[in-house]
N, C-alpha and C positions, 0 to 999 in steps of 0.2 A: 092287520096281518097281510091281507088281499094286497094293501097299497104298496106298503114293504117289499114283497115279492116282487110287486111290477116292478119297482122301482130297481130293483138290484138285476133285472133283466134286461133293463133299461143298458145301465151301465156293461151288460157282460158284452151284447150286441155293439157296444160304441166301440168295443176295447177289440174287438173281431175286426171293424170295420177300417180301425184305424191300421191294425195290424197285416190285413190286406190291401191297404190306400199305399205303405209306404215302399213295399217293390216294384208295384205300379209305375209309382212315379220314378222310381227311381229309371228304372225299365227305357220309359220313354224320354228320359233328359239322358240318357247317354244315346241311343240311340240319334235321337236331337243333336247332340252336342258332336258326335260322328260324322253327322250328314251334314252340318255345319262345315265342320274342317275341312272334308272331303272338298265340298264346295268352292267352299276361299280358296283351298291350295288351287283346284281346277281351275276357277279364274283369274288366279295370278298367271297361272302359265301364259294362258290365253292371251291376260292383258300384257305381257312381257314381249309376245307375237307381234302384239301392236306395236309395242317400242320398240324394237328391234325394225321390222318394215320403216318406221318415220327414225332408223337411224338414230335412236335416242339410248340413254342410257338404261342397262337392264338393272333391275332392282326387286330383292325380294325378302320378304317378311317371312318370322315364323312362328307358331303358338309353340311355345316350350312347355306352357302348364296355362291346365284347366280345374279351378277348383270351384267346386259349386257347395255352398250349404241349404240343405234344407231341414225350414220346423213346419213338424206337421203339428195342430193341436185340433181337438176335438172338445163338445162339451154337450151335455145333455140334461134335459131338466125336462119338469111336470107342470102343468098346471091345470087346475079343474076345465070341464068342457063345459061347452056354454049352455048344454040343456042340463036340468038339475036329473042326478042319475044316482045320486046316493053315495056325491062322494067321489065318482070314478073320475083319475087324474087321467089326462095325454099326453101322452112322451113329447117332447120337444128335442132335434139333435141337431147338431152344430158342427161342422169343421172347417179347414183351412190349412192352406200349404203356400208358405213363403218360400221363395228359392230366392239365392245372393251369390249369384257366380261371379268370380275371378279369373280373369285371362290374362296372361303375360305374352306379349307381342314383342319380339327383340328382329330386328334388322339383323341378316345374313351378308358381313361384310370380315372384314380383316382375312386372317389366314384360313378361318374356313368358308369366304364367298373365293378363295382360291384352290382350296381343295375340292369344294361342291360343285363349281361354275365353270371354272378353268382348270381345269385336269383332264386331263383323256380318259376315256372310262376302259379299264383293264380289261383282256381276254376274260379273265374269270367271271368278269362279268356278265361277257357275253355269254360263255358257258353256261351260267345260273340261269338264261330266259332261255338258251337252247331249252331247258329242260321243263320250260315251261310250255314247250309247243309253240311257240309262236314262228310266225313264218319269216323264213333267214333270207327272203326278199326284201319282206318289211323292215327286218332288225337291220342288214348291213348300208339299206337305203338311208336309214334314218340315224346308225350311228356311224357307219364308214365315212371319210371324208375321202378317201382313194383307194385304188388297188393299184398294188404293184406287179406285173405279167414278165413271167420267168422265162425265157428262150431257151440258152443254149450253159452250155456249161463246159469249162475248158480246166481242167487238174494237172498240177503238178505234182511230182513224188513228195511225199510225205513222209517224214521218218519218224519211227516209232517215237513215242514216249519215255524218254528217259529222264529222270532224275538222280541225280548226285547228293550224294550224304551232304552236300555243304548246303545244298537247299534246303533239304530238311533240315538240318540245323535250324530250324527255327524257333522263339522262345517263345510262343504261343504255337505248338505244330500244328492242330485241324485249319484254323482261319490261315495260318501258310499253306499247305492247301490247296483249299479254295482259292487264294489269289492265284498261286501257280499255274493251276486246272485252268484259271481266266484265261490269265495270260499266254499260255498254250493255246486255248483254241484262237483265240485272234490272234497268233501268229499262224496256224494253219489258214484259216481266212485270209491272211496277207500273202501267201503261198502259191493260194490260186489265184487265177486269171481271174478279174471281175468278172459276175455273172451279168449276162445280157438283159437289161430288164427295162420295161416300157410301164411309167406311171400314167393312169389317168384316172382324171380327177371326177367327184361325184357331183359337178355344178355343170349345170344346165347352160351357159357361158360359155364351156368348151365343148363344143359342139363332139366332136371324136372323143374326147375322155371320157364326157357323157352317156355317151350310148354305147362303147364299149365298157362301162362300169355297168350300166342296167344290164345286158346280155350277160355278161360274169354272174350277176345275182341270181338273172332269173336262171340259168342253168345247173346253180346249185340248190334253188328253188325246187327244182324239177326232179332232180335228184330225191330230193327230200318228199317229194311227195311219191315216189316208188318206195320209200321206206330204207333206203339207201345210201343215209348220210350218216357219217362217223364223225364226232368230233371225241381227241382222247387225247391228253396229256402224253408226250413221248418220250420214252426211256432209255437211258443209254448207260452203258457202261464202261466207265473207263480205270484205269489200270495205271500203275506206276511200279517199276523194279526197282529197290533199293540195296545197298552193298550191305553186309551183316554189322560191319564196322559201325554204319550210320545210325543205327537203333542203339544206344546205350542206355537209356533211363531206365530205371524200374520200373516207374508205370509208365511209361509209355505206350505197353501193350494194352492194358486197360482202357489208356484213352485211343487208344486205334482202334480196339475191336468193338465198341459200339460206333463207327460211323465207317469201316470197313474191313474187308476181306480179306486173311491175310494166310499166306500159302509158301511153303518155304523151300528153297531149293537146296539141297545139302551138295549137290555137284558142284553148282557155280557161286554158292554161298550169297545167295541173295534173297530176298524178299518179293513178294508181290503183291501190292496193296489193291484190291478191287472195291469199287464202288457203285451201286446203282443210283443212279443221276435221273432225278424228273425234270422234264424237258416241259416247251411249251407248247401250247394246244395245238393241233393238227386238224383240220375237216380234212376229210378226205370222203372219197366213194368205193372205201373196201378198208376190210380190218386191219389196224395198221399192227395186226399182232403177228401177219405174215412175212413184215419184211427184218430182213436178216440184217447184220451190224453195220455191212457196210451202206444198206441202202439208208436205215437208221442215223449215219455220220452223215450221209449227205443232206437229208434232210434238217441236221441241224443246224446247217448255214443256212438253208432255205429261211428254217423257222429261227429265228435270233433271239437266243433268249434272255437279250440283255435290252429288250424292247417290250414292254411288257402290254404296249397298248398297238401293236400286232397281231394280228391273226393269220396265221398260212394256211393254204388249202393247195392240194395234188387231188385231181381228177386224173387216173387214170386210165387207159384202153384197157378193154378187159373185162370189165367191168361196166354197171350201168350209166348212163352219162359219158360212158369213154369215147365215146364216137367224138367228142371236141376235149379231147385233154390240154387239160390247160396246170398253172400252177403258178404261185403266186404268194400272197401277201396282201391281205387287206389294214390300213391303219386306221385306226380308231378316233374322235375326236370328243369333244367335249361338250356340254349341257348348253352353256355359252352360245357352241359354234351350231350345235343342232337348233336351237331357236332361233339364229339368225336364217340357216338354211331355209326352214320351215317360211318364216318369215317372208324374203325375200323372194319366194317362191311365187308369194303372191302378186306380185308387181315385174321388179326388173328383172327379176334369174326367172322366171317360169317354167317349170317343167312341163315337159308336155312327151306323147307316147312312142314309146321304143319296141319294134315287135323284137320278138328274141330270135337265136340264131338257130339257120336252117339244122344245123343237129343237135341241136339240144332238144329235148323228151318234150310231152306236149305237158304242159300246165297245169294241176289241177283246177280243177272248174274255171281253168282260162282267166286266173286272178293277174289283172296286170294292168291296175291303173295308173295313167300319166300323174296323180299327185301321189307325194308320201303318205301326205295327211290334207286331204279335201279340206279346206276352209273357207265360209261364205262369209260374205262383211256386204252387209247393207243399215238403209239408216232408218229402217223400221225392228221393232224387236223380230226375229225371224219366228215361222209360225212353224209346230211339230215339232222342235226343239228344245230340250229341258235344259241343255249348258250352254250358257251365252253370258259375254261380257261388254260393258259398254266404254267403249277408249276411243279417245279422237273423235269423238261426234259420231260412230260407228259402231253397229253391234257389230264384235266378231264371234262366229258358232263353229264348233264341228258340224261338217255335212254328214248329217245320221238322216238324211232324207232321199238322198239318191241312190243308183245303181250303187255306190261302192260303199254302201251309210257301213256295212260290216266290219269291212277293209277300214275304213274311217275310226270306228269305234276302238276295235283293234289299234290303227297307230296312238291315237288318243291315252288308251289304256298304256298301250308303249311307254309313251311319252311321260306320264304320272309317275310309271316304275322306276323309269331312270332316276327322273327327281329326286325319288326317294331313296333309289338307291347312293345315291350319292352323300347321305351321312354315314357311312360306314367301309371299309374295304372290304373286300371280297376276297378270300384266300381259294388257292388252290385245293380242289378235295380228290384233286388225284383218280378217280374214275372214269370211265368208258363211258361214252354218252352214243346209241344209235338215234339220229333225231328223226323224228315223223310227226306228220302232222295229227 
């Protein structure tokens, strides 16, 4: 009866052991299997850097799926002990854990190594790290390819808005519309005089594009670190008079009054169609909820919103950072074109240090180094360094070792998110963003 007992003791102990063995593990292979990815993705970048520098072709891999099985099995037995005891068995226990993972590796090439690699990355996107904090030195260094600097601005009379029942006449009416609405503003656009505008560029090659691109960054940088930077989708509303004649359908009102505002005149027998219009993102350095419709219109040529890989910004007097108002237009570029920047940075484009302009604000903790993303390449594995890849005979590392290892870290991390953002779009959410470090 004594042996019995052990024995079913035996067994209750194994059935505990295995039952706590298998979150365990399971625990530590995804964990595992995380720091894995993390990694490969991190050294493809790296080694892409390298291709890109030796002018090679970029190229990139992706795990689509990880499947792993695991058997755990367990087994436990008795057998007598070697001094004679009367009989008393010793437990014997036993286990084991086989794992058999599967990974699926598919090449990033056809129409989405064109959508990922070679697309501009949208304002909204940039909007989504605004809100991550990250510093709008780092982000327009590393995804800006130019700014475009706004002068003077010369208008001609402008005539109201009118539409004719024969416009409307149309047999789909919302998406007519919309085209008309188009079509209206770039005829007012063609109205005015071109605006005066001076592009330069964010490559180290053009000497003057260059260092008036860093001085534009680091001053909205600065901005940004007083707590002082607005980025916010901007609104407009525009308007259309219609004759009472041109509305005949039954439902016609139906489908008007979910996408506008409709007000009627018994005097002059006409209609008024209103609509609020989301515009595109706006930085600026004061709330852009102050300015009234007409300042509203004009900033809608500023900001164009049939460019979606654009971003405008109005600094103005008045305000903090006003003391150099400036305004503008930064364009956006591609994953592609940031790793070859990055790249080239190393060797023939080199960057190197811009101090910022006599009125712009002072810097927080004076962040303002000559690389986007410090990167050392030597032909030893480098020492203090956990991410390193080895291409062309060469480790290449992040410098997470010097004065700027943070700054470094940071573009790094940047740099990861793009990537990854780049399987997906990014839509508008319409929100107020004040940005601070």
């Amino acid at each position: 009866m004594q042996i019995l007992a052990r024995t079913i003791l035996v067994f209750f102990v194994i059935s505990i052991l295995s039952g706590c063995l298998s979150p365990i593990v399971l625990n530590r292979a995804v964990e595992a299997y995380d720091n894995a990815a993390i990694r490969a993705e991190s050294r493809l970048l790296l080694t892409n850097i390298a291709r890109a520098q030796h002018h090679e072709p970029l190229h990139f891999t992706r795990v689509s799926n990880i499947a792993a099985t695991f058997n755990f099995s367990a087994n436990a037995g008795a057998m007598p002990t070697t001094v004679d005891r009367g009989g008393i068995l010793a437990p014997i226990f036993g286990g084991g854990v086989s794992e058999n993972p599967t990974f699926s590796i598919e090449p990033i090439e056809g129409e989405e190594f064109t959508k990922r690699l070679l697309t501009p990355f949208s304002q909204h996107k940039l909007t989504l790290l605004l809100r991550q904090h990250f510093d709008i030195d780092l982000m327009l260094r590393m995804m800006a390819q130019e700014v475009r600097l706004q002068h003077t601005e010369q208008q001609t009379t402008v005539h109201n808005n009118q539409l004719t029942g024969l416009q409307l006449h149309h047999h789909n009416f919302l998406p007519g519309i919309q085209f008309i609405e188009e079509q209206e503003h770039r005829l007012r656009n063609q109205q005015r005089t071109q605006l005066q505008q001076t592009i330069y560029h964010n490559s180290p090659s053009d000497q003057i594009g260059y260092e008036m691109f860093r001085r534009v960054v680091l001053h909205l940088s600065a901005i940004q670190g007083q707590k002082n930077l607005f980025a916010e989708p901007l609104t407009f509303e525009s308007s259309w008079t219609i004759p009472v004649g041109a509305v005949s359908a039954e439902g016609l009102f139906q489908a008007i009054e979910k996408e506008f505002t409709m007000t009627y005149d018994q005097q002059n027998g006409t209609y008024t169609l209103s609509k609020q219009l989301l515009g595109p993102i706006l930085i600026t350095n004061y709330n852009p909820a102050i300015l009234c419709c007409e300042e509203r219109e004009a900033l809608r040529n500023l900001a164009n919103p049939w460019i979606g890989n654009d971003v405008a910004f109005d600094i103005r007097p008045g305000f903090p950072g006003g003391e150099w108002p400036v305004r503008g237009a930064f364009r956006l570029r591609s994953l592609h074109t940031i790793l070859n920047f990055l790249a080239h940075s190393l060797s023939e484009e080199a960057e190197y240090h811009v101090e910022k302009d006599p009125r712009t604000l002072s810097i927080a903790r004076d962040k303002n180094p000559s690389h986007t993303m410090g990167l050392i390449i030597t032909d030893e594995p480098p020492s203090g360094v956990n991410l390193f890849t080895y291409s062309h005979d060469k480790y290449y590392a992040v410098d997470t070792t010097g004065l700027h290892s943070h700054w470094n870290r940071n573009a790094f991390q940047l740099l990861y998110i793009l990537f990854r953002m780049t399987v997906t779009d990014a839509k508008s959410l319409g929100l107020p963003i004040t940005i601070s470090k």
